[in-house]
Residue frames as a rotation matrix with the C-alpha (Angstrom) as fourth column:
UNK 1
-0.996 0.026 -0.085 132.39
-0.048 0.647 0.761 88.38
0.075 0.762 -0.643 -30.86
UNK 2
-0.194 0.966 0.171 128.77
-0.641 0.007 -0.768 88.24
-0.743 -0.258 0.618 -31.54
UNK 3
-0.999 0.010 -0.046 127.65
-0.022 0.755 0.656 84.68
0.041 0.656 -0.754 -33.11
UNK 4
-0.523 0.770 -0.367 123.62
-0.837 -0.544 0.052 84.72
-0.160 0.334 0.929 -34.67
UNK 5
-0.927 0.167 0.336 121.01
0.073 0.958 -0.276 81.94
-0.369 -0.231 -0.900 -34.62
UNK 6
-0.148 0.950 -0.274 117.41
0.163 -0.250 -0.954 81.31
-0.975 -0.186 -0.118 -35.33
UNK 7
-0.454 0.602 -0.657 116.93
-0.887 -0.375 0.270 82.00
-0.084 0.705 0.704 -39.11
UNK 8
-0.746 0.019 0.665 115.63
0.020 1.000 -0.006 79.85
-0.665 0.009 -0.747 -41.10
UNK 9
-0.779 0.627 0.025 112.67
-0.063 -0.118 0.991 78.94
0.624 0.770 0.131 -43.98
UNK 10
-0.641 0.764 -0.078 108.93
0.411 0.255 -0.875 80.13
-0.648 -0.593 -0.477 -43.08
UNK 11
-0.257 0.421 0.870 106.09
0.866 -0.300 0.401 80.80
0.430 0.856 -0.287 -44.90
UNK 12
-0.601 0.470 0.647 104.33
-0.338 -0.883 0.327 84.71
0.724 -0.022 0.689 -45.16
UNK 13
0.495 0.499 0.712 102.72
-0.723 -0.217 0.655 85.43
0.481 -0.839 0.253 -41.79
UNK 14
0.678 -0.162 -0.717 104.62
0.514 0.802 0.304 82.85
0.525 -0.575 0.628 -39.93
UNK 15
0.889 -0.392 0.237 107.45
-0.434 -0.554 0.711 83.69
-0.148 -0.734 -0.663 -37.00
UNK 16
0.549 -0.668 -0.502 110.99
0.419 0.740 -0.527 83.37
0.724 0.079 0.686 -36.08
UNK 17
0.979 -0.192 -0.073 112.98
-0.053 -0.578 0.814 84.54
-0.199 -0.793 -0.576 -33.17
UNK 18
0.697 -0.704 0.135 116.28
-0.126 -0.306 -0.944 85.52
0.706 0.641 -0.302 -33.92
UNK 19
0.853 -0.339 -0.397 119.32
0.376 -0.128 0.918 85.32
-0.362 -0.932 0.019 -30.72
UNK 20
0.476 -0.828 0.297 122.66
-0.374 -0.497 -0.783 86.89
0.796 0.262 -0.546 -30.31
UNK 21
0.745 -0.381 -0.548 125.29
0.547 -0.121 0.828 86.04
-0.382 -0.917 0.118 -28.27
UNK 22
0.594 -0.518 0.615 127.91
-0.092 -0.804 -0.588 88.46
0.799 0.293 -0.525 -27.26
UNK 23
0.452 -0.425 -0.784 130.77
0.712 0.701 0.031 87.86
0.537 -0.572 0.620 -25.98
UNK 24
-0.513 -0.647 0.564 132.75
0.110 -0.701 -0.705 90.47
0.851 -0.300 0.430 -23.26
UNK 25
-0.501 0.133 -0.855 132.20
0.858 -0.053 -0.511 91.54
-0.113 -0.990 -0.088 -19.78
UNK 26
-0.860 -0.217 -0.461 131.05
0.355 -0.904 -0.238 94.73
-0.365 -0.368 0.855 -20.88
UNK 27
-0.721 0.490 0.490 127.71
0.644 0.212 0.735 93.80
0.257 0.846 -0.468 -22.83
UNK 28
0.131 0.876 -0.465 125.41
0.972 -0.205 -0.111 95.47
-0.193 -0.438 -0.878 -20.66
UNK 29
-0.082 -0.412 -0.907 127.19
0.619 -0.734 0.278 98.65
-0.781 -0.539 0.316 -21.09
UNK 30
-0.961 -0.207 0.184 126.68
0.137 0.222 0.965 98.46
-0.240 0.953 -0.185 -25.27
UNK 31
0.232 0.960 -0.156 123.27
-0.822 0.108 -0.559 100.04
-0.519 0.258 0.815 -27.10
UNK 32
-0.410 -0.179 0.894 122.73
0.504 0.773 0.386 96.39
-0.760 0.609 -0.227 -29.99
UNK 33
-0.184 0.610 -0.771 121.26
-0.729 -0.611 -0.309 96.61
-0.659 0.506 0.557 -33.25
UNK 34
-0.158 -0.089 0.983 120.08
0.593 0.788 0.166 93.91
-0.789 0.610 -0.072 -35.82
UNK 35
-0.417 -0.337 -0.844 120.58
-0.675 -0.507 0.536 94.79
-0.609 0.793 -0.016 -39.40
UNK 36
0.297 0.000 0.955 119.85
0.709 0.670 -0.221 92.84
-0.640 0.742 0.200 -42.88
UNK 37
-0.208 -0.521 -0.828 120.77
-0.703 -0.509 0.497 92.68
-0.681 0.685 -0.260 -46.17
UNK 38
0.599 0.453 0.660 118.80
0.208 0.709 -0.674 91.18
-0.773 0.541 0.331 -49.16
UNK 39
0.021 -0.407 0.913 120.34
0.863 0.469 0.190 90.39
-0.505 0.784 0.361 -52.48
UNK 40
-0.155 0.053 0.987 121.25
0.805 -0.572 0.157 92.91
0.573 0.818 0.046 -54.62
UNK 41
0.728 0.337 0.598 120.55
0.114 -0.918 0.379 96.04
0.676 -0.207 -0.707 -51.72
UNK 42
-0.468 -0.841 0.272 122.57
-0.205 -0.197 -0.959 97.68
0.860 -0.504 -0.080 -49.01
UNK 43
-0.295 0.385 -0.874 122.25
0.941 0.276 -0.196 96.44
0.166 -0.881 -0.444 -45.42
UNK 44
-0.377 0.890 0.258 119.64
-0.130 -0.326 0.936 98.09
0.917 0.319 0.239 -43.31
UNK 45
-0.990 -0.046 0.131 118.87
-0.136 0.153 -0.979 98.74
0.025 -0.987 -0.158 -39.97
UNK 46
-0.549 0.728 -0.410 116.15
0.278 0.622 0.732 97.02
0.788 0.288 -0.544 -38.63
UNK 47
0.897 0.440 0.036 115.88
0.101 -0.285 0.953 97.70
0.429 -0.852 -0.300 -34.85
UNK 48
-0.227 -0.967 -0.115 117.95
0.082 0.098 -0.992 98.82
0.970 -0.235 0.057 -32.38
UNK 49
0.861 0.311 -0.402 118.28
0.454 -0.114 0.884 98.93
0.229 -0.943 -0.240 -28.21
UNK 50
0.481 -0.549 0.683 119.45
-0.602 -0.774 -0.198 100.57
0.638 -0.316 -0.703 -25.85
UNK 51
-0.477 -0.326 -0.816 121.87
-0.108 0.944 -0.313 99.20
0.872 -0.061 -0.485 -23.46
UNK 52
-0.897 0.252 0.364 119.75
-0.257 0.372 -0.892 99.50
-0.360 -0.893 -0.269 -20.51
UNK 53
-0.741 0.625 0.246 116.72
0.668 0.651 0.361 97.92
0.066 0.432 -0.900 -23.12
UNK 54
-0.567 0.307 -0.764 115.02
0.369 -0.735 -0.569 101.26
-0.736 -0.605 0.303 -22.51
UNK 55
0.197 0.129 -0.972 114.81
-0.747 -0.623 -0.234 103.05
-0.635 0.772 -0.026 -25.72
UNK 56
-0.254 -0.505 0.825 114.19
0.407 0.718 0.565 101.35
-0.878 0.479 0.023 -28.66
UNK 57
0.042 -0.027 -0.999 113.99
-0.781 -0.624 -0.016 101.79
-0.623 0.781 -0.048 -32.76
UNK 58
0.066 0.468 0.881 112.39
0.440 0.779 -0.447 100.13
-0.896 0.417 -0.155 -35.01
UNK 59
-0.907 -0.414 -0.082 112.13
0.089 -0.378 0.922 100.69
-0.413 0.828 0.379 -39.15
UNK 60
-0.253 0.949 0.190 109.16
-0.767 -0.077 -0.637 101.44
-0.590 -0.307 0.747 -40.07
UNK 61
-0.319 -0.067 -0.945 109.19
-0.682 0.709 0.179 98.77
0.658 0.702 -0.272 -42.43
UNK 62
-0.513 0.070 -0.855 108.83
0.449 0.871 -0.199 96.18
0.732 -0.486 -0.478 -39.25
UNK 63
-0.880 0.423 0.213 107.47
-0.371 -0.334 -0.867 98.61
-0.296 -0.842 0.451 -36.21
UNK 64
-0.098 0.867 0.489 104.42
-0.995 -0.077 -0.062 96.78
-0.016 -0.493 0.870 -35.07
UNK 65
0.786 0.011 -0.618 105.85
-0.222 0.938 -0.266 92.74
0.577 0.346 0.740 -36.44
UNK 66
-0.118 -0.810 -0.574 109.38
0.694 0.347 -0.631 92.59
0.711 -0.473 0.521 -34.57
UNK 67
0.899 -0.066 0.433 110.63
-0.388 -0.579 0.717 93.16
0.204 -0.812 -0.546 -31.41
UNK 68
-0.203 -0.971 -0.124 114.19
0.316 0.055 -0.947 93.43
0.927 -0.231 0.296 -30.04
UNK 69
0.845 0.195 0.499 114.82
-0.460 -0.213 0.862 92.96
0.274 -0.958 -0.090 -26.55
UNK 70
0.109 -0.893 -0.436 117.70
-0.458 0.344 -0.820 91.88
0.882 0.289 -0.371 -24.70
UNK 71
0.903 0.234 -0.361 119.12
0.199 0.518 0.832 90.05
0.382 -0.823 0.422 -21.48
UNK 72
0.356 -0.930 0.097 122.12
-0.437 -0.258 -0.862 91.18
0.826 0.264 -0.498 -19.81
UNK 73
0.254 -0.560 0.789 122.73
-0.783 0.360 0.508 88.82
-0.568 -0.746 -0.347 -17.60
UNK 74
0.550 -0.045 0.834 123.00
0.303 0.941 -0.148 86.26
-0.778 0.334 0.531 -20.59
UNK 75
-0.649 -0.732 -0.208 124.95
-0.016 -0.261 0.965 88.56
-0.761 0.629 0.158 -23.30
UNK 76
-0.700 0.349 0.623 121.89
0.708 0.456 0.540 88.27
-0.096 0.819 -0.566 -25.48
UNK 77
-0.729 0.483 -0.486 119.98
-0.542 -0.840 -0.021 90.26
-0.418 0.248 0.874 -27.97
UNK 78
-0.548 0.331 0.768 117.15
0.652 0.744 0.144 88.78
-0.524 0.580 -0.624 -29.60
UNK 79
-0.611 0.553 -0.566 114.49
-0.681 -0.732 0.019 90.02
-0.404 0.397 0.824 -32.40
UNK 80
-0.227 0.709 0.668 111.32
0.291 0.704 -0.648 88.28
-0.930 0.047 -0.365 -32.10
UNK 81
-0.931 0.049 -0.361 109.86
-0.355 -0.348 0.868 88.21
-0.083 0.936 0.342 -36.03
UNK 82
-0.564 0.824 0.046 106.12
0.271 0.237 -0.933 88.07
-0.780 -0.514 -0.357 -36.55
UNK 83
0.526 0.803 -0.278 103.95
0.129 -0.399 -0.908 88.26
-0.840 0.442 -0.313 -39.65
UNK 84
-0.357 -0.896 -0.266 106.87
-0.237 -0.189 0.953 87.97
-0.904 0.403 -0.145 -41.42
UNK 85
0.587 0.758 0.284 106.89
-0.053 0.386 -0.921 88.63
-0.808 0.526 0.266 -45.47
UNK 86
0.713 -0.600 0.363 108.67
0.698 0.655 -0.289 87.94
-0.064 0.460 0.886 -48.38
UNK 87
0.665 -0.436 0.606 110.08
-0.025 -0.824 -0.566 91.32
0.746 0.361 -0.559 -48.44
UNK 88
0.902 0.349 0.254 111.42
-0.389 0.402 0.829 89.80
0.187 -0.846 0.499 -45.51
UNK 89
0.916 -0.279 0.288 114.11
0.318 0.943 -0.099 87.93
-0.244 0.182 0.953 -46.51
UNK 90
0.336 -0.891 0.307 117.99
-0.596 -0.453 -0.663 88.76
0.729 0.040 -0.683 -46.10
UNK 91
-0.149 -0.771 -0.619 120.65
0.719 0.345 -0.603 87.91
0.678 -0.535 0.503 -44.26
UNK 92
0.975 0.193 0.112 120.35
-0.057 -0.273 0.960 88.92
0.216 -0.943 -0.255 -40.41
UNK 93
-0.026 -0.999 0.039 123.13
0.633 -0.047 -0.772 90.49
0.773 0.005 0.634 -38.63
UNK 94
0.488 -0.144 -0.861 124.15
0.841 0.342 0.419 91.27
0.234 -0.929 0.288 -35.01
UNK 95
0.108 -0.801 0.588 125.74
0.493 -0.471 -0.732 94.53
0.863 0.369 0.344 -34.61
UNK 96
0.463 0.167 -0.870 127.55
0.820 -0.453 0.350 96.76
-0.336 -0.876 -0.347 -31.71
UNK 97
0.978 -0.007 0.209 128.30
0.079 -0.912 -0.402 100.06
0.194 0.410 -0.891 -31.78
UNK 98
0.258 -0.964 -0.060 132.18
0.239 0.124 -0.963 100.96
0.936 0.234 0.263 -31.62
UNK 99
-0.816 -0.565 -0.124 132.31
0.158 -0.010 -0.987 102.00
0.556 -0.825 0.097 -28.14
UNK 100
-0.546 0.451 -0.706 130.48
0.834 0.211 -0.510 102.03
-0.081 -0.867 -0.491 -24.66
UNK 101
0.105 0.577 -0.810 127.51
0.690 -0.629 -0.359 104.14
-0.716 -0.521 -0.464 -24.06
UNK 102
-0.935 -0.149 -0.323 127.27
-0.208 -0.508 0.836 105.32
-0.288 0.849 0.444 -27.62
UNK 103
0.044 0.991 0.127 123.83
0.101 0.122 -0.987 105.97
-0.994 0.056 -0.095 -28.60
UNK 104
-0.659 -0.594 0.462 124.02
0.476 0.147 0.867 104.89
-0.583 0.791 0.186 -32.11
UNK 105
-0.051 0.835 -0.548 122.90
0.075 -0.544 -0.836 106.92
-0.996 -0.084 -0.034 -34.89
UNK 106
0.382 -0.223 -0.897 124.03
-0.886 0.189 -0.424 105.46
0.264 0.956 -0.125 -38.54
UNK 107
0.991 -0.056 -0.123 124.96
0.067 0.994 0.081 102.24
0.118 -0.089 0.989 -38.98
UNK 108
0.196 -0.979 -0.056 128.84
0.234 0.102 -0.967 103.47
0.952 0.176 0.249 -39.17
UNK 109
0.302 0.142 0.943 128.15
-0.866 -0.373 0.334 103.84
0.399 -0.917 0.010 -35.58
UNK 110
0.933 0.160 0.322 128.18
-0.282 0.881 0.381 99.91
-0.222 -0.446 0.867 -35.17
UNK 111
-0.141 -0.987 -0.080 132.34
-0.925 0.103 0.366 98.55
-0.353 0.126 -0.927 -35.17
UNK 112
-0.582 -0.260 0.770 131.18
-0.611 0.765 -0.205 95.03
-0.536 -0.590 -0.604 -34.47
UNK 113
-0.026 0.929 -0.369 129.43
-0.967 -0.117 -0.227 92.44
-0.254 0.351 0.901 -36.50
UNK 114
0.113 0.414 0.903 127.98
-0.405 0.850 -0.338 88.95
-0.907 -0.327 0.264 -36.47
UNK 115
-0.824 -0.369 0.431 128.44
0.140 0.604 0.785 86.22
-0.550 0.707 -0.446 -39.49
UNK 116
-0.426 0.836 -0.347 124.68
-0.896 -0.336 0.291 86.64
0.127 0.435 0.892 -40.39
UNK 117
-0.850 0.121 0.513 122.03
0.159 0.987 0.031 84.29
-0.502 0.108 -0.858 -40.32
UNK 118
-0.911 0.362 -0.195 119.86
-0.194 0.039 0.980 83.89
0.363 0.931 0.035 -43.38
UNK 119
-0.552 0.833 -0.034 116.08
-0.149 -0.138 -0.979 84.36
-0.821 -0.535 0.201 -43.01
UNK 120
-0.958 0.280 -0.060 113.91
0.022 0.280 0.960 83.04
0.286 0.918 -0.275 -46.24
UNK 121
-0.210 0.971 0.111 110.22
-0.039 0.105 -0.994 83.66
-0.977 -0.213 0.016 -45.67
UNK 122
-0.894 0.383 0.232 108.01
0.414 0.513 0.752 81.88
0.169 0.768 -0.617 -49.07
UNK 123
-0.539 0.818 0.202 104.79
-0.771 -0.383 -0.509 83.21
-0.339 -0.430 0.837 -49.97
């Protein structure tokens, strides 16, 4: 189970930090990814980690404003948002990949996915 936190309304340039939790013994073992999905488009990877937080991937859309990072001793992914603009705005979503030590590479890689939490950035 992976349950999402943190959106929320901000204005253009402003921040939010995004969290995951994830639930299983095996979390550490799991690359993460956060996705969105604005109105009217198809979801959209955003960033992703590895599971030892090594290697990451970023869209270029966001590479140099977010960061994804995780904790495995807490089950948690987060994605720090920064500079954030209206183009911004979608539903946020948690994802894991269908099995262990799968270095995802398409989103049909991820099995697993979070309720979403809504991000609204106003200019």
């Amino acid at each position: 189970q992976l349950v999402e936190s943190g959106g929320g309304l901000v204005q253009a340039g402003g921040s939010l930090r995004l969290s995951c939790a994830a639930s299983g013994r095996t979390f550490s073992s799991y690359a993460m990814g956060w996705f969105r999905q604005a109105p009217g488009k198809e979801r959209e990877i955003v960033a992703a980690i590895s599971w030892s937080g090594g290697s990451l991937y970023y869209a270029d859309s966001v590479k140099g404003r977010f960061t994804i990072s995780r904790d495995n001793a807490k089950n948690m992914v987060y994605l720090q948002m920064n500079s954030l603009k209206p183009e911004d705005t979608a539903v946020y979503y948690c994802a894991r990949p269908i099995r262990e030590r799968l270095t995802p590479t398409s989103s049909g890689d991820f099995g697993s996915w979070g309720q979403g939490t809504q991000v609204t950035v106003s200019s």
